[in-house]
C-alpha positions, 0 to 999 in steps of 0.5 A: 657083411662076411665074403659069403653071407648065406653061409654064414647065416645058414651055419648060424641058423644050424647052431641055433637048431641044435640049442633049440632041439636040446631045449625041446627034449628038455621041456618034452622030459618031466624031470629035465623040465622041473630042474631047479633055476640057479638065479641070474645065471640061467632059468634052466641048467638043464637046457643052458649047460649042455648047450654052451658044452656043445655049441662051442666045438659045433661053433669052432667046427663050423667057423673052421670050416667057413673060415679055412676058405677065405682070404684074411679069416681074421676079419671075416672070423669077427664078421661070422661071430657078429652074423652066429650072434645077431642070428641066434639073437633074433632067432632067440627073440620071434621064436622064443620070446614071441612066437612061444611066449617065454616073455622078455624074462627070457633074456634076464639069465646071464647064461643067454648073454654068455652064450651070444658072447660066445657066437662072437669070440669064438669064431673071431679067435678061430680066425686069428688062429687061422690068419697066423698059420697063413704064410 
């Protein structure tokens, strides 16, 4: 577990807002909705595009921020990644895919998969970034 796991959590659960906001606007808007899907990669371009642009400084910002004030953020970056991961995850899984009925089809799309790769490396690699500015 990382040295502040409500945090990490609760930093996890902002992430996951954001994507599932975006995705709202998109379902709430006809010609966002009726986007073509591009198969495999992603059932909806209009929602999983300018999710990955965005979550990706929102995740470098926030693994920053977490990671600035402990003491080896290299191994506390892998566990924050593993924690933005596992949450968005299970998140993805009640909500989307139970709560919403999008149906386990929903994980089938690549860019879901790249997305969860993302919640890991990206504040794993912050981490080490930060572990060698340290003295």
């Amino acid at each position: 577990m990382p040295q502040k796991p409500f945090k990490a959590i609760g930093f996890a659960i902002l992430i996951w807002v954001v994507g599932f906001v975006w995705g709202s606007i998109v379902f709430m808007t006809p010609a966002l909705k009726a986007t073509r899907p591009i198969p495999y990669i992603s059932s909806n371009p209009a929602i999983s595009v300018p999710i990955l642009l965005i979550w990706i400084p929102l995740m470098y910002f926030l693994a920053t921020a977490y990671l600035s004030k402990v003491s080896d953020p290299d191994r506390e970056g892998f566990k924050l990644g593993l924690i933005f991961s596992a949450t968005n995850f299970i998140l993805d899984l009640v909500v989307l895919v139970v709560l919403l009925k999008a149906g386990t089809g929903y994980f089938a799309a690549a860019s879901i998969w790249f997305a969860y790769i993302l919640l890991i490396i990206i504040p794993w690699l912050t981490g080490r970034s930060l572990q060698k500015a340290l003295p």
